[in-house]
N, C-alpha and C positions, 0 to 999 in steps of 0.2 A: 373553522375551529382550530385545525395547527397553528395557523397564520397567529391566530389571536392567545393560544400558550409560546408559541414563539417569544412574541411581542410581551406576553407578560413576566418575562425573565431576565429584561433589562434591568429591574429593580435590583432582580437579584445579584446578577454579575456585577450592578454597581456598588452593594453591597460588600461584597468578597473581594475589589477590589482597593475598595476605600479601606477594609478592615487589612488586608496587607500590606497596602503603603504605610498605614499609621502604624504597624506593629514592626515593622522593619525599619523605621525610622527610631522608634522605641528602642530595637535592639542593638542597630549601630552607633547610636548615640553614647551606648555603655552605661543606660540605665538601669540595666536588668543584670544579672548574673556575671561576673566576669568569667571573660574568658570562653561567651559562648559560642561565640562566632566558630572557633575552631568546631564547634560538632554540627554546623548547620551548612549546607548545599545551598545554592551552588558555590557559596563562597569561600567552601576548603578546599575548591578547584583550583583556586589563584595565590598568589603570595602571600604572607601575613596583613602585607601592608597596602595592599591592595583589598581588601576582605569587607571592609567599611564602608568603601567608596563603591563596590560592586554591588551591594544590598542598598544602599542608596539611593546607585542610578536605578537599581530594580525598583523601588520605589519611586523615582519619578515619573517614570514609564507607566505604573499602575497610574499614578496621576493624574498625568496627561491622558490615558485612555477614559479614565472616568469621567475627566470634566470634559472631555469630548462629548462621550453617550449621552452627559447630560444635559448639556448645555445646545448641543447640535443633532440635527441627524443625518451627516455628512458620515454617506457609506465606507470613508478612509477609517474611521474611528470602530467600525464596528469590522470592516477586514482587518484590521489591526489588533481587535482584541482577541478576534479568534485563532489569527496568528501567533499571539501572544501567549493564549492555553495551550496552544499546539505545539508550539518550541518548548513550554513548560514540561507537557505530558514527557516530551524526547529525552530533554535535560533530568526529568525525576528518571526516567528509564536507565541513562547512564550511571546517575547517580547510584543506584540501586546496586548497578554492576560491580561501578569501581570501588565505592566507599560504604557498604552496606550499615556500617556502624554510626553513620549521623543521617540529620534528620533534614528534612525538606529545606528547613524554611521559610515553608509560606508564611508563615505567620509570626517572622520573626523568632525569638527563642522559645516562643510555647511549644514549636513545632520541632523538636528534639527529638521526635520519637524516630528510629530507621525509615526511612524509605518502605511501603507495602506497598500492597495490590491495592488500599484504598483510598493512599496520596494519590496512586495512579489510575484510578478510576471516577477520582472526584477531579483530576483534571480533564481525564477524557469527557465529561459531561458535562464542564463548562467550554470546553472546546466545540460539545454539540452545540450547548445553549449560543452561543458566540455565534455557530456558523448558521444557526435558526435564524437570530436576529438578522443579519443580513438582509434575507428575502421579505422581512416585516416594510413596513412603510417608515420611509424614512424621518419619524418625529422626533423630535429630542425630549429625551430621558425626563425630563419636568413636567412637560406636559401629558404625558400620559402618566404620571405618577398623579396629577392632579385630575386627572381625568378618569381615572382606574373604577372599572367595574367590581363587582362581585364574583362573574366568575374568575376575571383575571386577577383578583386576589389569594382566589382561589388555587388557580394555578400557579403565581408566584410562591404560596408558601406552599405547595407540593413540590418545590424545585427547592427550596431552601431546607423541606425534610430529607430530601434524597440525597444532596449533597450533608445535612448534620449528620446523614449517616457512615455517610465516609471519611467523617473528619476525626481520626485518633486525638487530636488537640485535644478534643471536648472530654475526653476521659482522664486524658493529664490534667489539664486545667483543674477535674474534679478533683482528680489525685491531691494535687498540689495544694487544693482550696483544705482537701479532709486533713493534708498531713502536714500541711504551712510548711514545705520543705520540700524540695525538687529530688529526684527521685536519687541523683546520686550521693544526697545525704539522706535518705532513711537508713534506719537499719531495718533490715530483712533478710528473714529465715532462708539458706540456701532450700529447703527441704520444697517450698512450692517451685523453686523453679528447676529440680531435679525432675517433677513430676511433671512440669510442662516438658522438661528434655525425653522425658519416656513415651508420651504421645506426639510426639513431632515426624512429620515426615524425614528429618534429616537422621532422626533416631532409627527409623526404621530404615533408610537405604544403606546405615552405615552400621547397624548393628552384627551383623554376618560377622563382619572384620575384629571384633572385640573376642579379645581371649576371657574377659571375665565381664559382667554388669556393674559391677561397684567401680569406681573411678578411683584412683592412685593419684588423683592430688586435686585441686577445688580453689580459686581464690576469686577473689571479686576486684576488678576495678572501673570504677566510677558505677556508671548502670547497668554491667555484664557482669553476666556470672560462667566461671570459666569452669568447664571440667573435664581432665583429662585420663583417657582410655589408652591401656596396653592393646594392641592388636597388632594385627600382620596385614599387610597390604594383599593386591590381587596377586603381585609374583610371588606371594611368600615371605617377605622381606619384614622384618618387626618394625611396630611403625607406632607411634601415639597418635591417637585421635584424640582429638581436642575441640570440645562445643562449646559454642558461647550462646547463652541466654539472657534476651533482652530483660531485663527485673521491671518494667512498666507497660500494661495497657491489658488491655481484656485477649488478645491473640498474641502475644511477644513472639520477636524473632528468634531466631534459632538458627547461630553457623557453624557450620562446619569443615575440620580442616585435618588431613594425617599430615605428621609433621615425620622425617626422620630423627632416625640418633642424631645425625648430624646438625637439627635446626630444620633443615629445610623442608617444604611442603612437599609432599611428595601426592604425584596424582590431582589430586582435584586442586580448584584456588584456591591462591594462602588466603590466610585472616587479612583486616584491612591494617595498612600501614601503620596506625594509631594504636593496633593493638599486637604487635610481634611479638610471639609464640616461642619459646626456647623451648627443650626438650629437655635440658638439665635440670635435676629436681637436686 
C-alpha cells in the first residue's frame, strides 16, 4: 500500500517540476514584470548579472530531473531529485533568514510572496515524496502514467491537494487574475494591514516596548507597509520600532525591527538590505 502511494507521486513531482522549469525560463527571459528578478531567491543571493543565468541553470536542472523520471528509471534521477528538494528546503531556510522580504522562486515571478513556513513545508514534502520514490520499483515515469490505476490516481491527486495547499502562488495568481495588476501597484487601504500588524505575533513580543499604540509615521513601499513606533528598548534607551507588513496573501508577513536615534538596529535583526530603515522623520 506505501510502496504503491509512493510510486504514485512521480506524476506529481513531474508535475511541479516541469511547471518550475517553464516558469523560470519565463521569468528570466524578461517576459514578465521588469525587474523582478531582484525580489526572487535564490537569485538575489548573487550579482545582478549573474541572476538570469542562476534561475536558468535552476531550470535546467528541473529538466533534466524530469526527463530522467520520465523517460528512465534509473535510481541516479530519483536520488537526485530528492536531493534537489532537500538543498531547496535548506536554501528557502536561509533565504527566509537573510532576505525575508523576497520571494522563493519557485515558480518564477508568481512566487514574489516572502519566504513562509508553507514555501518551507511544501518543499519538505516533496523532498518526502522524492525520497518515497526511491524505494518504489524502478519504472519510468511514462509507463506507469499509462498504466495508472484508480487508487493511484487517487493518491497522486491527494499529494497534488496537499502540496495546492501550501502553495501561496495560488492565492497571488487569484489576486492578480481578480485585480489585473501585481500587488505592488494596487492601491490599498493601510487600515487592513494595521489590523493584521495588531494580531501578529511580532505585535505582540514587541508591544511592551511601545510608549504609545498609534504609530508616528506610515509609508508604503512596493508591497510593505511600513509603520513606525516610539519606544524604549530593554536598557531603557528610546528606540523606534519599526514593522513592516506584507500587503498580499491570506497570512502576510510581519517584520520587525528597533532602530536607534542614530539609524541603527538596535537588539534584534535589522530590516533586509532592500528595505533600510532611517529614524529621521
Amino acid at each position: 500500500m506505501l510502496t504503491m502511494i509512493a510510486a504514485a507521486q512521480l506524476p506529481v513531482l513531474g508535475a511541479l517540476l516541469a511547471a518550475g522549469a517553464l516558469s523560470k525560463v519565463w521569468t528570466a527571459r524578461g517576459e514578465t514584470e521588469p525587474g523582478a528578478l531582484s525580489r526572487l531567491g535564490p537569485a538575489v543571493l548573487v550579482p545582478d548579472r549573474w541572476r538570469a543565468p542562476a534561475m536558468l541553470g535552476c531550470a535546467a536542472g528541473e529538466a533534466a530531473l524530469l526527463a530522467g523520471l520520465v523517460l528512465t528509471g534509473h535510481p541516479v534521477f530519483r536520488w537526485g531529485t530528492a536531493a534537489f528538494f532537500a538543498v531547496s528546503t535548506y536554501v528557502l531556510w536561509e533565504l527566509r533568514r537573510r532576505r525575508p522580504d523576497v520571494g522563493c522562486g519557485c515558480f518564477g515571478e508568481v512566487s514574489a510572496v516572502p519566504v513562509g513556513l508553507r514555501s518551507l513545508g511544501r518543499t519538505m514534502v516533496l523532498t518526502a515524496m522524492a525520497a518515497g520514490l526511491i524505494w518504489t520499483p524502478p519504472v519510468p515515469g511514462w509507463s506507469l502514467l499509462s498504466g495508472m490505476t484508480w487508487p493511484q490516481a487517487l493518491a497522486a491527486a491527494a499529494g497534488l491537494l496537499v502540496l495546492a495547499a501550501l502553495s501561496p502562488e495560488i492565492e497571488e495568481t487569484v489576486a492578480r487574475l481578480r485585480y489585473r495588476a501585481p500587488c505592488e501597484q494596487r492601491p490599498l487601504d493601510p487600515a487592513p494591514a494595521l489590523n493584521r500588524l495588531r494580531t501578529s505575533t511580532a505585535w505582540r513580543a514587541h508591544e511592551k516596548l511601545l510608549s504609545s499604540t498609534d504609530p508616528v509615521d506610515s509609508w508604503r513601499e512596493l508591497c510593505w507597509r511600513f509603520f513606525v513606533y516610539e519606544g524604549r528598548s530593554r536598557s531603557g534607551d528610546p528606540v523606534d520600532v519599526v514593522f513592516a507588513v506584507y500587503l498580499s496573501g491570506r497570512h502576510p508577513a510581519v517584520r520587525v525591527a528597533t532602530v536607534g536615534f542614530d539609524g541603527q538596529p538596535v537588539e534584534v535583526a535589522p530590516l533586509p538590505e532592500s528595505m533600510p530603515v532611517s529614524a529621521g522623520r
